[in-house]
C-alpha positions as CSV (number, residue, x, y, z in Angstrom):
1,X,79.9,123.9,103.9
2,X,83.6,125.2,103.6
3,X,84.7,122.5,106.0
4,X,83.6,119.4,103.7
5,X,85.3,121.4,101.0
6,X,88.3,121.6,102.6
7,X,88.0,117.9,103.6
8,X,87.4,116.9,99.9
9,X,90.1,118.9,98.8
10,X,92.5,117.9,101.6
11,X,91.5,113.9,100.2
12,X,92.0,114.7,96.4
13,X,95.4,115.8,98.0
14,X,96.3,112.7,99.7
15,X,94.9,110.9,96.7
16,X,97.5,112.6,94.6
17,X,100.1,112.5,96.4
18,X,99.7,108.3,96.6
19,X,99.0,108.5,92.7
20,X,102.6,110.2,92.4
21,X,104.6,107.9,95.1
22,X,102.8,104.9,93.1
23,X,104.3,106.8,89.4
24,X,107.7,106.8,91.5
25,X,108.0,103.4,92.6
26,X,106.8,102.4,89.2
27,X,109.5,105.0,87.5
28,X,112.2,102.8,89.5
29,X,110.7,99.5,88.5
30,X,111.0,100.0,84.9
31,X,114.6,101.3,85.0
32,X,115.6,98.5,87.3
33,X,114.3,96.0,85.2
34,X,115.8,97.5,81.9
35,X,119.4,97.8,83.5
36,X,118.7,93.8,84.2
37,X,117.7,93.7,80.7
38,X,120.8,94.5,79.4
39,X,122.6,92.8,81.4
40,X,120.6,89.7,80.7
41,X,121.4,90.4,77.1
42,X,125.0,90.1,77.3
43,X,125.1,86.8,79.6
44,X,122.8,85.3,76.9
45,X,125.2,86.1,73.9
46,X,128.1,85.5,76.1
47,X,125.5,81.9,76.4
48,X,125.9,81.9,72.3
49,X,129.2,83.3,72.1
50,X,130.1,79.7,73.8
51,X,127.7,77.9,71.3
52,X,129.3,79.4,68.2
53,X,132.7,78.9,69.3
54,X,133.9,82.7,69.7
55,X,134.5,82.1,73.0
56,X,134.7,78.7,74.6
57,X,136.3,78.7,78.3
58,X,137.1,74.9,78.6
59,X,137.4,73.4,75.0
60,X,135.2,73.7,71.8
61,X,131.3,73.0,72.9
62,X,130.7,70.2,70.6
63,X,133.0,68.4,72.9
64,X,131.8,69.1,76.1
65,X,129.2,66.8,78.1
66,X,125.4,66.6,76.8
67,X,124.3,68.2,80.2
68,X,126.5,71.0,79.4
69,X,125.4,71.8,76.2
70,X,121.8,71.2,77.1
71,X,122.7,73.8,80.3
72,X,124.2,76.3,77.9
73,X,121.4,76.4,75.2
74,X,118.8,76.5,78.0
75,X,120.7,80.0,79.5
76,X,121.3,81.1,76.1
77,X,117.5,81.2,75.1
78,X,116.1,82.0,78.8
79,X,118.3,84.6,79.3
80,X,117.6,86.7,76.1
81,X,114.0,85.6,76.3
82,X,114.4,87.4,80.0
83,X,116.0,90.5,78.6
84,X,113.6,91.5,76.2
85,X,110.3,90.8,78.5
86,X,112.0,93.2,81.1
87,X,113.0,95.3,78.3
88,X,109.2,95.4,78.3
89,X,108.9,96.2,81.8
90,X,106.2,93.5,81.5
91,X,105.0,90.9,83.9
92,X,106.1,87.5,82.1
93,X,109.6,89.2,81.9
94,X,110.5,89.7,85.9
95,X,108.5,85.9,85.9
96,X,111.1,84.8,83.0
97,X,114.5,86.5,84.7
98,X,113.2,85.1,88.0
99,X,112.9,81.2,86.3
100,X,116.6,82.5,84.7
101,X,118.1,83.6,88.0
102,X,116.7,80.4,90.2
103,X,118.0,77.9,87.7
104,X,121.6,79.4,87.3
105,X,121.4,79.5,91.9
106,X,120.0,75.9,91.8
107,X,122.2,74.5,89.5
108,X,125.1,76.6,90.9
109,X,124.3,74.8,94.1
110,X,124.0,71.6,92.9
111,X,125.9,70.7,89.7
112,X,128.8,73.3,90.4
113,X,131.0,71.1,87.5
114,X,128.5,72.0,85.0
115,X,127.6,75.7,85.9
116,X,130.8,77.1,87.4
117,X,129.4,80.5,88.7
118,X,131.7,82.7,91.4
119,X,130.8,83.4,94.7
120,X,130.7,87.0,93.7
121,X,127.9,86.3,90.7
122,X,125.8,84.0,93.1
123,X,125.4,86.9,95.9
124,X,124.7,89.2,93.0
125,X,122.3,87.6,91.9
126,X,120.7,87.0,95.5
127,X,120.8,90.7,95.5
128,X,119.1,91.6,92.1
129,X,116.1,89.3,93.3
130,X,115.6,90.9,96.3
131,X,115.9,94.6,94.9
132,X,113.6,93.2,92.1
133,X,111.2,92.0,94.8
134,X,111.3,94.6,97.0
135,X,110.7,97.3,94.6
136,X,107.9,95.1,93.1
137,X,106.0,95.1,96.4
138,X,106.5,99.0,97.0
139,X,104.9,99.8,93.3
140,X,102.0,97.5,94.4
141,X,101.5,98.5,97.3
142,X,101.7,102.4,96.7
143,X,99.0,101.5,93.5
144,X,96.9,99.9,96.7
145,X,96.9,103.1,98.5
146,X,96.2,105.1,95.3
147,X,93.0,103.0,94.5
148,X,91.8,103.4,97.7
């Protein structure tokens, strides 16, 4: 009798101790994401800060190609959009900064005259995504082990 007791006790232990490396992981994943939140917000009003004319790197905006403009109002909703879900710490908000960060690299890489982005920004980026990822996969997989 004492023996399944200290079995049960010794697997309401390990159960615990999963539940709390699963709170961890999660802990990390919410303060990741809202550090990327405000960082999202500022590259979306620096997005409208362009629009509005404060501060216009090549010329006023009005003047600018249509792909351009259609670029910069795209990043300057997406990217506050972005912010605010993972501000959240919700799912459509690492799914929105993912759709932000992928179209700023693929547009980077391909229309480099329209989205001027350093070489600096782009491995940032790379690296944000994969911390995001990577953390992402720890929390559900610690949440695995604590269910089971």
């Amino acid at each position: 009798m004492d023996v399944s007791k200290e079995k049960l006790s010794d697997a309401i232990q390990e159960k615990s101790a999963a539940a709390a490396a699963a709170m961890r992981w999660s802990f990390v994943l919410t303060w990741f994401m809202r550090i990327l939140a405000i960082l999202w917000i500022m590259k979306g009003l620096s997005a409208w800060a362009i629009i509005l004319g404060v501060w216009t790197p090549a010329g006023l905006f009005e003047t600018r190609s249509t792909g351009y403009q259609a670029t910069i109002v795209y990043f300057a909703v997406i990217d506050l959009v972005a912010a605010v879900g993972l501000w959240m710490a919700s799912a459509w908000g690492g799914v929105m900064w993912l759709l932000a960060v992928m179209s700023q690299l693929i547009l980077a890489a391909f229309f480099p005259r329209i989205v001027s982005t350093s070489p600096l920004m782009l491995i940032l980026s790379a690296c944000f995504v994969a911390a995001y990822l990577a953390i992402s996969w720890l929390v559900a997989r610690e949440e695995q082990k604590a269910q089971s």
